[in-house]
C-alpha positions in Angstrom: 75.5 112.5 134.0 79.0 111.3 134.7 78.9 107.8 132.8 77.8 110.4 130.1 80.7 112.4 130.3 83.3 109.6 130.6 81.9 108.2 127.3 82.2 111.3 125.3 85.5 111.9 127.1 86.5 108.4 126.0 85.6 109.1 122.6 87.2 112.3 122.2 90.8 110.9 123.3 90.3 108.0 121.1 89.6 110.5 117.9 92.3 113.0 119.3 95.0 109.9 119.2 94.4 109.1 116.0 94.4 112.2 114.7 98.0 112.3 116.0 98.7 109.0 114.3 98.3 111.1 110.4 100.6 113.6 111.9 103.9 112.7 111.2 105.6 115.3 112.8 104.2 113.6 116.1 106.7 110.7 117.1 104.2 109.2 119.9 103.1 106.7 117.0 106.0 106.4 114.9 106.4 102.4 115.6 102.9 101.9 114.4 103.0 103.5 111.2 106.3 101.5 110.4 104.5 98.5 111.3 102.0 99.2 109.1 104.3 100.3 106.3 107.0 97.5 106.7 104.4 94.3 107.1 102.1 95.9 103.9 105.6 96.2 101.7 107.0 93.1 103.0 103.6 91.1 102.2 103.6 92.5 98.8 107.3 91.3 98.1 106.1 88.5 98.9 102.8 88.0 97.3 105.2 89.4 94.0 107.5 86.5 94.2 104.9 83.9 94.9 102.6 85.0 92.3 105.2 85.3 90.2 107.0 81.8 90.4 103.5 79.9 91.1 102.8 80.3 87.5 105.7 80.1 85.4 105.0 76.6 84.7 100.8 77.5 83.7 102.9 81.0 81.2 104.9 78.4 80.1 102.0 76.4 78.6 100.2 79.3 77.6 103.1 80.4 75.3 103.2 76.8 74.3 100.0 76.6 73.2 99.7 80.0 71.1 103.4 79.2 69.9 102.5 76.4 67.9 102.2 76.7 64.2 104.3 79.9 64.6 107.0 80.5 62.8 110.3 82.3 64.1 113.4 83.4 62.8 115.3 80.5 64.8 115.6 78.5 67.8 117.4 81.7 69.6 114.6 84.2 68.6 111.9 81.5 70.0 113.7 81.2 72.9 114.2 85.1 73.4 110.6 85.3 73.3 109.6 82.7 75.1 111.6 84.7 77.6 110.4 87.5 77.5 106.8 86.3 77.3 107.5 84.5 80.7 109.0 87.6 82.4 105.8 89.7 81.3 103.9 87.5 82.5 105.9 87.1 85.8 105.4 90.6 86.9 101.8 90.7 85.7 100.9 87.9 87.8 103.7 88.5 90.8 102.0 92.2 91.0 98.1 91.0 91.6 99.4 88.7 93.9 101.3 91.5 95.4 98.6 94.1 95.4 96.3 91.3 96.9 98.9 90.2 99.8 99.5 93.9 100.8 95.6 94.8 100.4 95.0 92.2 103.5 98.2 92.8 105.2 98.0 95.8 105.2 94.2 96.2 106.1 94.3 93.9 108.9 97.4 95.9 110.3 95.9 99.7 109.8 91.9 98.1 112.1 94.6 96.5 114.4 96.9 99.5 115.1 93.8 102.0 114.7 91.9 100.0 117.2 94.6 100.0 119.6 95.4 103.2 119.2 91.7 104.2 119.4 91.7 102.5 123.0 94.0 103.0 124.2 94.9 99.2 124.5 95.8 96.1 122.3 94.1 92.6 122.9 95.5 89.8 121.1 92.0 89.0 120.0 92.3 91.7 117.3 94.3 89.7 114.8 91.9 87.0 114.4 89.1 89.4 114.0 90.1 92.0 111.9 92.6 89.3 109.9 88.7 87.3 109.5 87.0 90.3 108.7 89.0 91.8 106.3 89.6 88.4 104.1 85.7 87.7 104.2 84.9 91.1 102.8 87.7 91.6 100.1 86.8 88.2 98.6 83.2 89.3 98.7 84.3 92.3 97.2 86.6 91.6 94.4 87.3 87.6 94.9 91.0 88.5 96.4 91.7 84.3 97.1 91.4 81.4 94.9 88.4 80.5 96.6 84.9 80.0 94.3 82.6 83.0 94.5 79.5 82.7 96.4 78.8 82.2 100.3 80.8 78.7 100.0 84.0 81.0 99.4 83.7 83.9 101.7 83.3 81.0 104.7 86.7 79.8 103.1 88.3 83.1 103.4 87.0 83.8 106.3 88.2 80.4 107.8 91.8 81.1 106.2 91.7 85.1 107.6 90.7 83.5 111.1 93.3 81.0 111.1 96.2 83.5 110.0 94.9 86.3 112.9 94.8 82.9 115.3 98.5 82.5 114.7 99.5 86.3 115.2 97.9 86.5 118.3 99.6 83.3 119.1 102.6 84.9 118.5 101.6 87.8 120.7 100.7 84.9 123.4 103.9 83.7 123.2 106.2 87.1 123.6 103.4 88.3 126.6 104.6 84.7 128.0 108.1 85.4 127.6 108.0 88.8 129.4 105.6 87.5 131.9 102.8 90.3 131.1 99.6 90.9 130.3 98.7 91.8 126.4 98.4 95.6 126.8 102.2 95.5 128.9 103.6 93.2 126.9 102.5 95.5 124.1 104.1 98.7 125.7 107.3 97.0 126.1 107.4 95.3 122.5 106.9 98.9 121.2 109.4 100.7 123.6 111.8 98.0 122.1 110.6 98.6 118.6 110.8 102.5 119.1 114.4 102.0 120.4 115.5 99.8 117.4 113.8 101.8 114.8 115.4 105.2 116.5 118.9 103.3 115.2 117.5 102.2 112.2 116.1 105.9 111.2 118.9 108.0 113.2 120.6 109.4 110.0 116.7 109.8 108.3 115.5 111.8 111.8 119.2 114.0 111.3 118.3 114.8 107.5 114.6 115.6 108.1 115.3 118.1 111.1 118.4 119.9 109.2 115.7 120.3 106.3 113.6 121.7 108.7 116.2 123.9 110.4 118.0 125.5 107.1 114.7 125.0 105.0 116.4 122.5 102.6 114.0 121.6 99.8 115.7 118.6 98.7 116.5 115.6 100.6 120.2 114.5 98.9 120.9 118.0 99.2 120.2 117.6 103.2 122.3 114.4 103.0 125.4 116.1 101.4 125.2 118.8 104.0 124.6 116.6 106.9 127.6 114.8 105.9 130.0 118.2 105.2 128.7 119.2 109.1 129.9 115.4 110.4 132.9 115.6 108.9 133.4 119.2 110.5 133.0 117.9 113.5 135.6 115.2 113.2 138.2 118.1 112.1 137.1 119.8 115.0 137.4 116.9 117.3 141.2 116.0 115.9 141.9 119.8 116.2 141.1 119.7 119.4 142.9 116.4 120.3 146.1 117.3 119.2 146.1 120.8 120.8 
C-alpha cells in the first residue's frame, strides 16, 4: 500500500511541475524555458547560415545551367539576376536547414528539460539518449539529414544524434568536475547561476511586464515609455533630494 502511494505521489508532482513549466507567470522554471528557446533559435541561425552558404556554389551551377542559351538585356542585368537567383535560393535552402537544426535542437532540449523537470533530477545520460532518439525518428519521419533513407540511414542518424548527446553530457561531465559535484548539484548550481544572469539579462523585460500588469497597459512600447518617464522621476527625485 505505501510503495503504491509513493508512486502515484511521485507521478502527481512530476505532472504538477510541468504543468508549472507552461505557466509563465511561474518563475520556478524560467531558466529552462530560455534554454529551450535560446539553444532552438541559436541552432536555427545556424542551420540558416550553413544551409545557406553550403550551397551557393551547387545555385550557382543551377543558374548556370538554365542560364545558358538565355538571352539578357546585358552583362549587368545577368548579373543582377544571377544575384538575385542566388539570394532566393540562399534563404530557401538556409531556412530548411534552419527549421531542420531547430527541429532537433530544440526537441532534444524540450525531452531533456521535461524529463528533468518531471524527476525531479538531471543525469547527464539524457543528452545522448534523447539527442539519439530524436535524430533516429525525425530522419525516419521526414529524412531530416543527408543520410540515404532506409534502416542504413536511421543507424547513421542515430549514430550522429548519439555522438552529439555524448559530447553535451561531456560538457556536463566536465562543469560537475569543475565544481566538484554530482550531476543533479552541479545542475542546481549551473541553474542558480543561469537564473542569476538571466535575472540581469531580463531585468528591464521583468520591470515592463509587471508595470503592464499593475496599470493594465495593453501595449508593450507603451509600458516601455512609461517605465522610462517613472525612472527618470526618480532621478529628479533623487537630485531634489540631494541638493536639499
Amino acid at each position: 500500500m505505501g510503495e503504491s502511494e509513493n508512486a502515484v505521489s511521485f507521478w502527481e508532482s512530476g505532472w504538477n511541475r510541468l504543468k508549472k513549466f507552461y505557466d509563465f507567470e511561474d518563475t520556478e522554471y524560467d531558466m529552462e524555458r530560455d534554454v529551450v528557446l535560446r539553444t532552438s533559435r541559436t541552432a536555427f541561425l545556424c542551420g540558416f547560415f550553413v544551409g545557406g552558404i553550403s550551397t551557393s556554389k551547387e545555385s550557382f551551377e543551377r543558374f548556370e545551367r538554365h542560364s545558358t542559351g538565355k538571352k539578357f538585356l546585358s552583362k549587368r542585368d545577368a548579373f543582377r539576376r544571377m544575384g538575385d537567383y542566388s539570394i532566393i535560393m540562399f534563404a530557401k535552402n538556409g531556412f530548411r536547414m534552419g527549421l531542420r537544426a531547430a527541429a532537433v535542437t530544440g526537441a532534444v532540449m524540450v525531452l531533456t528539460t521535461h524529463t528533468t523537470i518531471f524527476r525531479d533530477k538531471f543525469s547527464a545520460f539524457y543528452f545522448p539518449a534523447f539527442s539519439g532518439l530524436s535524430a533516429f525518428i525525425m530522419h525516419r519521419a521526414c529524412g531530416i539529414f543527408a543520410f540515404p533513407l532506409g534502416i542504413y540511414g536511421q543507424i547513421q542518424a542515430l549514430g550522429l544524434g548519439l555522438c552529439t548527446g555524448t559530447m553535451l553530457a561531456g560538457v556536463s561531465w566536465l562543469y560537475a568536475l569543475s565544481v566538484d559535484k554530482g550531476f543533479a548539484d552541479a545542475y542546481k548550481q549551473f541553474k542558480q547561476e543561469y537564473v542569476e544572469d538571466m535575472n540581469e539579462r531580463y531585468a528591464e523585460e521583468r520591470k515592463v511586464k509587471q508595470l503592464m500588469k499593475d496599470e493594465n497597459i495593453k501595449l508593450r512600447f507603451m509600458a516601455y515609455k512609461r517605465l522610462h518617464e517613472l525612472e527618470k522621476q526618480k532621478l529628479l527625485e533623487a537630485a531634489e533630494k540631494h541638493d536639499a
